[in-house]
VEXDREN-2710 file (C-alpha; in Angstrom, 1 decimal):
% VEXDREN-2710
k/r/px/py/pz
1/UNK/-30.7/-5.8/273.6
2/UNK/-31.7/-3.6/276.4
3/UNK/-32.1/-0.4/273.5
4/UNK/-33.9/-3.0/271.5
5/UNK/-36.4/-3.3/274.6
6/UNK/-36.7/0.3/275.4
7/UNK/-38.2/0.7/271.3
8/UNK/-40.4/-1.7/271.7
9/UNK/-41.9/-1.1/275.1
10/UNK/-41.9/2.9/273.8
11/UNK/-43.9/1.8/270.7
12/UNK/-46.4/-0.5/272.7
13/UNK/-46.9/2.8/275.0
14/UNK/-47.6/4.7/271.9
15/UNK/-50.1/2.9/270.4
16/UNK/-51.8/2.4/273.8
17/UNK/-52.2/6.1/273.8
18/UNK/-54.1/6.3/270.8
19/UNK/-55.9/3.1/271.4
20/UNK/-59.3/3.1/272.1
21/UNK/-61.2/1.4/274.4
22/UNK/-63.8/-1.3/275.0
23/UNK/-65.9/-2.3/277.4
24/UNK/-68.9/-5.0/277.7
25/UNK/-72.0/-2.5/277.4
26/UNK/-75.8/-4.1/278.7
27/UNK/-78.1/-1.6/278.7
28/UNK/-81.2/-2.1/280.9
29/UNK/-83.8/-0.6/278.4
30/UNK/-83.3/-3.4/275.3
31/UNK/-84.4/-5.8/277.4
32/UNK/-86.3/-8.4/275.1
33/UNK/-90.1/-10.3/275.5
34/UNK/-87.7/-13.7/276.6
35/UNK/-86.4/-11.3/279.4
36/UNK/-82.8/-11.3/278.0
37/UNK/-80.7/-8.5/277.3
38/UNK/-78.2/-8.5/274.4
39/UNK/-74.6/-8.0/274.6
40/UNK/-72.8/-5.7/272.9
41/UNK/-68.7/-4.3/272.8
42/UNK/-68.7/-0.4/273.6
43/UNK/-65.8/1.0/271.5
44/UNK/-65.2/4.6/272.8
45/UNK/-62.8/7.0/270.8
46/UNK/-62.1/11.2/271.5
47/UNK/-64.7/10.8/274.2
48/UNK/-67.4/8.7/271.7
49/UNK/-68.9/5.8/271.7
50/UNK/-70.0/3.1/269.4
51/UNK/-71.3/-0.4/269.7
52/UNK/-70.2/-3.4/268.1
53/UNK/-72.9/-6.4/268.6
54/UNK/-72.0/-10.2/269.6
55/UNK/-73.8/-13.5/269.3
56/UNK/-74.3/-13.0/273.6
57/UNK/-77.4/-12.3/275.5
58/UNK/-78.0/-12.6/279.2
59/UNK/-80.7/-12.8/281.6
60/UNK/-80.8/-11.1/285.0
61/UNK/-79.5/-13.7/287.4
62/UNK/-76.3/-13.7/285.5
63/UNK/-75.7/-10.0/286.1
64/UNK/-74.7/-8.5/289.6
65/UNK/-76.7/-5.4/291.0
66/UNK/-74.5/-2.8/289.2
67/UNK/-75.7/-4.5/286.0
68/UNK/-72.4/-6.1/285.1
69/UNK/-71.8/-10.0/284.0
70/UNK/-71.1/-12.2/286.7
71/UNK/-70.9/-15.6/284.9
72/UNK/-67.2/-16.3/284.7
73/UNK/-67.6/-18.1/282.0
74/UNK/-69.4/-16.0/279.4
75/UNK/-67.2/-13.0/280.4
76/UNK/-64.2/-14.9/279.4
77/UNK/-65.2/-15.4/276.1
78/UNK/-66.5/-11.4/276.0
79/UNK/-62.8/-10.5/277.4
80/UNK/-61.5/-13.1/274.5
81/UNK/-63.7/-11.7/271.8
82/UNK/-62.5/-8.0/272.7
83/UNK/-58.9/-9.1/272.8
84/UNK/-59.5/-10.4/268.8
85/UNK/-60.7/-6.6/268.3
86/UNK/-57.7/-5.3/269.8
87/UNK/-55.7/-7.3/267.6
88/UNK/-57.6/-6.3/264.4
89/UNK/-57.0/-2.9/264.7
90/UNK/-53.8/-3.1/265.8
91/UNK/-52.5/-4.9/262.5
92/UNK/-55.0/-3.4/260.4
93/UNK/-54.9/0.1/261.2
94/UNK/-51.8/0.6/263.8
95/UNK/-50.6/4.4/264.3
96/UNK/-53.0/5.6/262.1
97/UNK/-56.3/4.0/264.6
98/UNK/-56.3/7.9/265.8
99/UNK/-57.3/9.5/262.8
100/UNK/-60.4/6.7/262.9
101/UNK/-63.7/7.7/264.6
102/UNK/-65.3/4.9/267.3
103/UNK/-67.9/4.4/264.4
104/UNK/-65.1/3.7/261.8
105/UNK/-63.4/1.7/264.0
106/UNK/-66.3/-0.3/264.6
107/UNK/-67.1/-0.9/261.0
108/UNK/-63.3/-1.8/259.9
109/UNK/-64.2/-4.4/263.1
110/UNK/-67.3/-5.6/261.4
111/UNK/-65.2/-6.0/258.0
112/UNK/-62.6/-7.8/259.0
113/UNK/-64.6/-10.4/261.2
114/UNK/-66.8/-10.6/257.3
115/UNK/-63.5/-11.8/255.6
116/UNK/-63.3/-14.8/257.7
117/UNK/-66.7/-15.7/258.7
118/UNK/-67.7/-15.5/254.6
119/UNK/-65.0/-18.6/254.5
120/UNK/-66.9/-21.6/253.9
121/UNK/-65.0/-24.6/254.9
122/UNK/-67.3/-27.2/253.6
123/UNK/-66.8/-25.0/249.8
124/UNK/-63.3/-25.0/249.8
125/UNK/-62.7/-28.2/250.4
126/UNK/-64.7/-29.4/247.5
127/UNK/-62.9/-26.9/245.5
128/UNK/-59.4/-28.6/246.9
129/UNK/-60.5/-31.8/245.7
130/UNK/-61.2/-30.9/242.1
131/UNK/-57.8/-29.2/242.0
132/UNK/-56.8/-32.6/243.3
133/UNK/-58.2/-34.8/240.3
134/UNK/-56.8/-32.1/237.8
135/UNK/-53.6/-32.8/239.3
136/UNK/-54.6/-36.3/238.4
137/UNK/-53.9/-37.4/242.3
138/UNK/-57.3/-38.7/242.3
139/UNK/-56.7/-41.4/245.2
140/UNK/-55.8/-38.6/247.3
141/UNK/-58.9/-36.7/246.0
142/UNK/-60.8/-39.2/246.2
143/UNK/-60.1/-39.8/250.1
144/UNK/-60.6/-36.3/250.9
145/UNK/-63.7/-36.6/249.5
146/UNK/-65.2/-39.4/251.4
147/UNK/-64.0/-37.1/254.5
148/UNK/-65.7/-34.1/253.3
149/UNK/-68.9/-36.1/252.7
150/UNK/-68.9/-37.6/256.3
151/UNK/-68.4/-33.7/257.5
152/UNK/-71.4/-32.8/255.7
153/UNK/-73.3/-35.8/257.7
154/UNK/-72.5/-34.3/260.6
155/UNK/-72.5/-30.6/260.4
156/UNK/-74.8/-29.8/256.8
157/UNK/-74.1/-28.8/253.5
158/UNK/-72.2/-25.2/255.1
159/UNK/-69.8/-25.0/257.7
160/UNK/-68.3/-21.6/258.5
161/UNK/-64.7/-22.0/259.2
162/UNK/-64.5/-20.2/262.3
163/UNK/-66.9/-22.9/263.9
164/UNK/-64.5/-25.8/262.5
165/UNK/-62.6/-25.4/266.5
166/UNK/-61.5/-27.9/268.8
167/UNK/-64.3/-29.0/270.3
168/UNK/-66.3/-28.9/267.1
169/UNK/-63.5/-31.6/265.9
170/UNK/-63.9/-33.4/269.4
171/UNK/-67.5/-33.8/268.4
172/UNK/-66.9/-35.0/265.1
173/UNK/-64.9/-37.2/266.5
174/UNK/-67.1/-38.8/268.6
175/UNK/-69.8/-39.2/265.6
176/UNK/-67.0/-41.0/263.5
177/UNK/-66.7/-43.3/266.6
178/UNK/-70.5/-44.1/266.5
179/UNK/-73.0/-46.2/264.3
180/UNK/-74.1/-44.0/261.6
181/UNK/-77.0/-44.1/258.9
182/UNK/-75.9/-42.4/256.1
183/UNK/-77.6/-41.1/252.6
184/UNK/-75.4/-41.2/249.0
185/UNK/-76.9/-41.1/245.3
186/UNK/-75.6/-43.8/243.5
187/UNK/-74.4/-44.2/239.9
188/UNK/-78.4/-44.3/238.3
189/UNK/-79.1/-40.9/240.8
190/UNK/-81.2/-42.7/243.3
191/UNK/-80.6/-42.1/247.2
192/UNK/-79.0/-45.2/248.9
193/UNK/-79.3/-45.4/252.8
194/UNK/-76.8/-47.6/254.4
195/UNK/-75.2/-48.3/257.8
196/UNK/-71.4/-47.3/258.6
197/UNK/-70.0/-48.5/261.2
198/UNK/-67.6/-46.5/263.9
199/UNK/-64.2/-45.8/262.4
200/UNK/-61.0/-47.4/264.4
201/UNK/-58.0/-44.8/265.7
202/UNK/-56.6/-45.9/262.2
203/UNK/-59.9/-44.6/260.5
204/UNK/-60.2/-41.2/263.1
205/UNK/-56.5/-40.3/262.2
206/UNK/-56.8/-40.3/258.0
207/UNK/-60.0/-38.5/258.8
208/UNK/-59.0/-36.1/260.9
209/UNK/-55.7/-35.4/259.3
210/UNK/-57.8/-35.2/255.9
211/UNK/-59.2/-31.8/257.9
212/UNK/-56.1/-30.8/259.0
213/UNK/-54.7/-31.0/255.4
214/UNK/-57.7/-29.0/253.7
215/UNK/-57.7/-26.6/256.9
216/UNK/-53.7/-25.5/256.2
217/UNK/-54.5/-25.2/252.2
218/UNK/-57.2/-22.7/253.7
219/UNK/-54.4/-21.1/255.9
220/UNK/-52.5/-20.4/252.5
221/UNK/-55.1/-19.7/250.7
222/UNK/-56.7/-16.6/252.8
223/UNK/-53.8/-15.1/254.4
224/UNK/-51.1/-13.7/253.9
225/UNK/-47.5/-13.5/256.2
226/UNK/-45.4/-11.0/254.5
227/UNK/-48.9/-8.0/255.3
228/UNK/-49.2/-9.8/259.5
229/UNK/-52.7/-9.6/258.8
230/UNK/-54.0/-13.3/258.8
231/UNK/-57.9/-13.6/258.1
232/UNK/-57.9/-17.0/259.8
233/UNK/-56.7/-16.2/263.1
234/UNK/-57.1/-19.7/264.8
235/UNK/-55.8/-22.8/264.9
236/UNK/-58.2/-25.8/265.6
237/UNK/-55.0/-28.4/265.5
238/UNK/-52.7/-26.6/268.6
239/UNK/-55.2/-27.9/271.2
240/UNK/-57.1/-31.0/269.3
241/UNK/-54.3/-34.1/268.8
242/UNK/-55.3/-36.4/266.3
243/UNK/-55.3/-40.2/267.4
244/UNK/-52.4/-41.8/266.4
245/UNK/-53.2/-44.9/264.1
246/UNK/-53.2/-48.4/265.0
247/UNK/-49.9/-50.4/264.0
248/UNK/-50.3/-52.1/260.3
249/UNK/-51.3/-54.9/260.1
250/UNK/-49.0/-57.8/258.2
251/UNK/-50.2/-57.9/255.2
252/UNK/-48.3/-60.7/253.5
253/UNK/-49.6/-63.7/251.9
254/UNK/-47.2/-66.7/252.3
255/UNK/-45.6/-68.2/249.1
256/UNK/-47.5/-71.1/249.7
257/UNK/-50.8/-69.7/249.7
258/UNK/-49.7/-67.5/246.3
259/UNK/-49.0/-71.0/244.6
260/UNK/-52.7/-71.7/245.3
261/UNK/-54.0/-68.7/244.5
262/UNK/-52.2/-69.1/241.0
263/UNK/-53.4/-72.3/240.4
264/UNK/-56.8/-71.8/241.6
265/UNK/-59.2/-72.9/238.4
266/UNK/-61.4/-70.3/236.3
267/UNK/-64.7/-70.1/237.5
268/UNK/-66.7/-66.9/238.1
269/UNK/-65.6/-64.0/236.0
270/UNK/-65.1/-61.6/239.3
271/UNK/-62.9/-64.4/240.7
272/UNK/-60.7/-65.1/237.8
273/UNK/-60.1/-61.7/237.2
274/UNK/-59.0/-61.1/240.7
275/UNK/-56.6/-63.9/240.7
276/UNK/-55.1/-62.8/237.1
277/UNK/-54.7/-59.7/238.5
278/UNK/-52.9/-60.6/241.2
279/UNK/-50.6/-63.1/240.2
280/UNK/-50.0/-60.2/236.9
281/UNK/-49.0/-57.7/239.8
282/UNK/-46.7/-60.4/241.4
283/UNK/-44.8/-61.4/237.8
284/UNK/-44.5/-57.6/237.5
285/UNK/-43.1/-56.7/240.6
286/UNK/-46.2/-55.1/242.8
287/UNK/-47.6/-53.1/240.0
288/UNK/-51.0/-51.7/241.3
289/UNK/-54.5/-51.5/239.8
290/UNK/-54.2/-47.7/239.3
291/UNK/-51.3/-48.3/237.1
292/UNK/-52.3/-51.2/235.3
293/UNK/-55.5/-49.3/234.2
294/UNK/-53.9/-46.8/233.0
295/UNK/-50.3/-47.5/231.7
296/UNK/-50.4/-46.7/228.2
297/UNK/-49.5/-49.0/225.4
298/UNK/-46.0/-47.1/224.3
299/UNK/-44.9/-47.7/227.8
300/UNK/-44.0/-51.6/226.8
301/UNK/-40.7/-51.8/224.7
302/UNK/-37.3/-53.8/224.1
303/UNK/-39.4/-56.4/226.3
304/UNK/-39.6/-54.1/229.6
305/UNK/-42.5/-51.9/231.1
306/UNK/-41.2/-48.8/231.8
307/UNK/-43.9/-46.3/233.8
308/UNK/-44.6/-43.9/236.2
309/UNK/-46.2/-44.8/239.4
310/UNK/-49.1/-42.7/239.9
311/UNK/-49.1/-42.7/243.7
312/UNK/-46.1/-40.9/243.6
313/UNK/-44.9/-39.3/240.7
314/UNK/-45.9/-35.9/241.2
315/UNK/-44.1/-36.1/244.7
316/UNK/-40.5/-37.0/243.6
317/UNK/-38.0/-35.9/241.5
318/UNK/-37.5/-39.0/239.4
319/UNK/-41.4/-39.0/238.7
320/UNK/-41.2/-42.3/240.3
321/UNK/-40.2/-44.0/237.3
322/UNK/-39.2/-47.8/237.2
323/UNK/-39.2/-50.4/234.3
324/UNK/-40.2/-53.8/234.6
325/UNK/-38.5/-56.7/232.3
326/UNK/-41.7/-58.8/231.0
327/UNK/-40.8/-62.8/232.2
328/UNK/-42.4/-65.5/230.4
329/UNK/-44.8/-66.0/233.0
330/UNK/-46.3/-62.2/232.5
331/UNK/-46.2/-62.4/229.3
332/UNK/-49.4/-65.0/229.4
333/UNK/-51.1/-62.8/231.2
334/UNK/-50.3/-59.3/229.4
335/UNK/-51.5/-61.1/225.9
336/UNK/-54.8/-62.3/227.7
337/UNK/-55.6/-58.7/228.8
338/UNK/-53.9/-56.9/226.3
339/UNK/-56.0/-53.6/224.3
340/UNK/-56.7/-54.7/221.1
341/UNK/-56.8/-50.9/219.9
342/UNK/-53.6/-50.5/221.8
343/UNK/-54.0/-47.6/223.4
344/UNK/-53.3/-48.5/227.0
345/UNK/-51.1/-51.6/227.5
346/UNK/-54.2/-53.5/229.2
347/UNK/-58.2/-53.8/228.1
348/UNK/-59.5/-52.8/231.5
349/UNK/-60.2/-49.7/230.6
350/UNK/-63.2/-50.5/228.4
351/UNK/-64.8/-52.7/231.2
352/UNK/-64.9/-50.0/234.1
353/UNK/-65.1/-46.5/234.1
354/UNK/-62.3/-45.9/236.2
355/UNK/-59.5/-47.1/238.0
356/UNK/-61.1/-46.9/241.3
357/UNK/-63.9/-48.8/240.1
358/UNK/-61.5/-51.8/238.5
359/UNK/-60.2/-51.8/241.8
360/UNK/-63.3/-52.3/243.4
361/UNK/-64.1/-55.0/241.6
362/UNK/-60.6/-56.9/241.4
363/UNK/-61.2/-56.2/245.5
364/UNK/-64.6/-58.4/245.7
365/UNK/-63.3/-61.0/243.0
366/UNK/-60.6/-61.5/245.6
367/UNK/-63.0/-62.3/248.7
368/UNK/-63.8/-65.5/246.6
369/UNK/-59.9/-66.0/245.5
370/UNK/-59.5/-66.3/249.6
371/UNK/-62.4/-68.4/250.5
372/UNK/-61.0/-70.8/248.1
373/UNK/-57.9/-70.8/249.4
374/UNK/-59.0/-71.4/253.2
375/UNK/-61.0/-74.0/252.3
376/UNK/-58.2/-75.6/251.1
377/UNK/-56.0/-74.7/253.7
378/UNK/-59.3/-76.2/256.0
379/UNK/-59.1/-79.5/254.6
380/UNK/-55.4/-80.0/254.6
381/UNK/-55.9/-79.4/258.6
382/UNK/-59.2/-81.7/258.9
383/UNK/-56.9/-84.3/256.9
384/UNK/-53.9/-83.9/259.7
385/UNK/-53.5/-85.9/262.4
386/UNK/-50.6/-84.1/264.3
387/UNK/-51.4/-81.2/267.0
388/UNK/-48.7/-79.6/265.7
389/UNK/-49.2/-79.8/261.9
390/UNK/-52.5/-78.5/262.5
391/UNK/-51.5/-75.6/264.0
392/UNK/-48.7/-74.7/261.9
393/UNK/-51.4/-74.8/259.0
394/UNK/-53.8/-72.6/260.5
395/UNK/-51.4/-70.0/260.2
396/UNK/-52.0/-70.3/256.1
397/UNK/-55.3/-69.4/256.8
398/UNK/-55.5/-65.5/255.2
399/UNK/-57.3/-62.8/256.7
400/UNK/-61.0/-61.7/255.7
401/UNK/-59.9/-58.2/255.1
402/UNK/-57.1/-58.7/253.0
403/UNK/-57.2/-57.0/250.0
404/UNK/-55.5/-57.3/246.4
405/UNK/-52.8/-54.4/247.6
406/UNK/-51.1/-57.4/249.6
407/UNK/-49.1/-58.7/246.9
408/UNK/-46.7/-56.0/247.2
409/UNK/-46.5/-56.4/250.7
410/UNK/-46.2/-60.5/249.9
411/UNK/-43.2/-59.9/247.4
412/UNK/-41.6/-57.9/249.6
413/UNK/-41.6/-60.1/252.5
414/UNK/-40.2/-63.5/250.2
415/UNK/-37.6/-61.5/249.0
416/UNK/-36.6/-60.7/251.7
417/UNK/-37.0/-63.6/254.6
418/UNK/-36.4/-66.4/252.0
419/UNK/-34.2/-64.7/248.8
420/UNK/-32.2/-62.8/251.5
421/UNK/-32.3/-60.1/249.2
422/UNK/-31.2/-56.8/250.5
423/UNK/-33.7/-54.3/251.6
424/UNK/-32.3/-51.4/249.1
425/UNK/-33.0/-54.2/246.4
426/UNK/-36.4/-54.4/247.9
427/UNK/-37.1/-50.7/248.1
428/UNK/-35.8/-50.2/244.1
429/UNK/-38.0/-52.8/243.3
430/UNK/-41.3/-51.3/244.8
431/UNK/-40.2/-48.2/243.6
432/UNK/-39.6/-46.4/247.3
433/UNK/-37.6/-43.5/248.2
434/UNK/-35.5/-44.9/251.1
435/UNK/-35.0/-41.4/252.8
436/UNK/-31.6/-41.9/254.4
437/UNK/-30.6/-42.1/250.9
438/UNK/-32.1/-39.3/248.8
439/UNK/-29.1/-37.6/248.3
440/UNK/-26.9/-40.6/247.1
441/UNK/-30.2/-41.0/244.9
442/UNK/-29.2/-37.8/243.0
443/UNK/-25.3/-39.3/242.2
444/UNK/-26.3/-42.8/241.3
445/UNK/-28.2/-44.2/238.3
446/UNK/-31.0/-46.6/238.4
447/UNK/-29.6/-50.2/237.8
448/UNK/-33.5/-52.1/236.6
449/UNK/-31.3/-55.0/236.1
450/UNK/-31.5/-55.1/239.6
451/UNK/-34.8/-55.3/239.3
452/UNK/-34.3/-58.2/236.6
453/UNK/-32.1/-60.5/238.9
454/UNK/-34.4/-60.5/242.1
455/UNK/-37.5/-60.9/240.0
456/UNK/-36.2/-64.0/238.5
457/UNK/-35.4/-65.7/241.4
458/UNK/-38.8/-64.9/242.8
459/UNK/-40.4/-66.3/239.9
460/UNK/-37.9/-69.3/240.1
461/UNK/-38.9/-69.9/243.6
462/UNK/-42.5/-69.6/242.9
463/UNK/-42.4/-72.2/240.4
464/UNK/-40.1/-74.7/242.2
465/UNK/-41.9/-77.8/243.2
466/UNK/-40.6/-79.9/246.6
467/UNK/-39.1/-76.7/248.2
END
């Protein structure tokens, strides 16, 4: 250990031998018609000097009589900026800086600092995001997106990466936390202004690490750890912590609330679609919109659904695979929907453009679906005479916000609390990775009649009258 030292403080001594130096140079005859004076980094080598400019300028009553800086502050940042130079030669050009001039050394400066400040964040994001659809993760593209385009709000259509720092994410920060107007060309090309309003913690952490995650591709993208020579040399994440998110919300919708919703009467296209949907994701386990769009048509055979679920499959080993047996009471439902050219398994394809957009619309049918509901649930409490019946119904009453998505998080929650089924029975039937079992995983085979047996109880419970 103590040889080990000896090199290394040897070959530090070395290299500071043929280092050259720097020094903050002002020089009293540049000064300008605003009465500053501009800042530059004097690089002297074999008893030559020259000058590397910086972004600084001063005015006199920040320098002391012998012409030097006193503001604390700004010198910092100078002594920071010549500690970077340091650095870059060092790695760049290492025992070899003494065959280098103090002009070369300057320009390999200049170069270097070009690689990274020709980085434009704002670019490569957009350029992750269509790598992200190609992938065919467009949810996740999607999100990153609508972070990218609330960057640009705040900070233009550019953004050089070495501005993206921690207090340029503190500030971003406080304009996701504030009432904003924002501009967006709809689907027929016209600009649409609209109100947002402040994001929660929840909100501020999937933003935030949306930046994070697009920052590290950058990372991985520019430089390189087996040459020691990164080109993006800071880190905004080590001093800015992203909010941790609010706790979830419950989102389960009691069985007897999912009895109404499935008998709720056809009415407004919107609204009927919504509850078909719905009750067509609860007969089939938790299947989502993205997946009902687009399962194809061969996925349906022997009387099962067998698919890959698109939020995960190109994340596990399995490719998320599960297949669903097709109950009676889907089977309704599948035939009303069904493609009549058979190319996907469902018809929703030819009514919206995309899956995101058959969500969206499924999502607003579903607002009606639960006004509905809570007015029914309202009258059975205006009809009850007991304190306490009253407010044992008013917990029926379902959240505003709820969305469509809550159907797994319904099923889950009756199969468990009153089908006592296990929660490894829960997790195979949603089609989760239970982590303290992955390697078991890779031993055991997928039993979907597992799948079968639960389902049908649910289905038997959701049908049973006088429970």
């Amino acid at each position: 250990m103590y040889f080990y030292e000896v090199m290394l403080h040897d070959c530090y001594t070395k290299l500071h031998e043929i280092m050259p130096t720097f020094k903050i140079y002002i020089s009293k005859d540049q000064k300008r018609k605003d009465d500053k004076y501009p800042v530059s980094i004097r690089v002297t080598q074999d008893r030559k000097h020259s000058y590397l400019k910086t972004d600084f300028y001063v005015v006199s009553q920040q320098l002391n009589k012998n012409f030097e800086i006193k503001d604390k502050t700004l010198l910092k940042l100078l002594l920071e900026k010549i500690e970077d130079c340091e650095d870059i030669i060092v790695r760049g050009l290492g025992n070899d800086m003494s065959n280098y001039s103090a002009k070369d050394i300057v320009e390999f400066i200049k170069k270097k600092q070009n690689e990274v400040s020709c980085i434009d964040f704002i670019a490569f994001a957009k350029k992750h995001v269509a790598k992200l659809f190609e992938a065919g993760r467009e949810k996740r593209a999607k999100h990153i997106q609508t972070t990218i385009n609330a960057l640009v709000d705040f900070s233009g259509q550019e953004l050089n990466i070495v501005k993206v720092t921690s207090k340029f994410l503190e500030k971003f920060e406080e304009f996701l936390r504030s009432e904003r107007t924002i501009v967006r060309v709809n689907q027929f090309g016209r600009e649409v202004t609209t109100k947002r309003k402040p994001l929660t913690d929840t909100g501020i952490h999937d933003y935030m690490a949306d930046i994070r995650a697009v920052f590290n591709e950058a990372i991985d993208f520019y430089n390189d750890d087996e040459l020691g020579d990164p080109v993006i040399k800071h880190y905004p994440f080590r001093k800015f912590e992203v909010v941790k998110p609010n706790p979830p919300k419950k989102r389960n919708i009691y069985l007897e609330n999912i009895r109404k919703i499935m008998n709720l009467e056809n009415g407004l296209r919107r609204k009927e679609l919504a509850r078909d949907v719905f009750m067509l994701s609860f007969f089939l386990v938790g299947m989502n919109t993205v997946d009902m769009f687009n399962v194809p048509y061969s996925s349906r055979k022997n009387g099962r659904i067998t698919y890959q679920r698109s939020k995960t499959k190109n994340r596990r080993e399995d490719n998320a695979e599960i297949s669903i047996k097709i109950e009676p009471e889907a089977e309704r439902l599948i035939k009303k929907y069904a493609d009549p050219d058979k190319v996907r398994l469902f018809s929703f394809y030819k009514l919206y453009s995309d899956s995101s957009t058959f969500n969206g619309a499924v999502n607003k049918g579903f607002k009606r679906v639960l006004q509905e509901v809570n007015q029914s649930v309202e009258r059975e409490i205006k009809e009850t005479v007991s304190k306490q019946e009253k407010e044992e119904l008013t917990k029926f009453l379902i959240p505003e916000d709820t969305r469509a998505y809550s159907v797994r998080h319904s099923w889950a929650t009756i199969a468990r609390n009153m089908l006592n089924i296990s929660k490894d029975d829960i997790d195979l039937c949603l089609n989760h990775v239970h982590e303290a079992h992955k390697m078991a995983d890779v031993y055991i085979d997928k039993d979907f009649t597992r799948i079968d047996q639960a389902n049908r109880r649910m289905l038997d419970l959701l049908f049973q009258t006088g429970d």
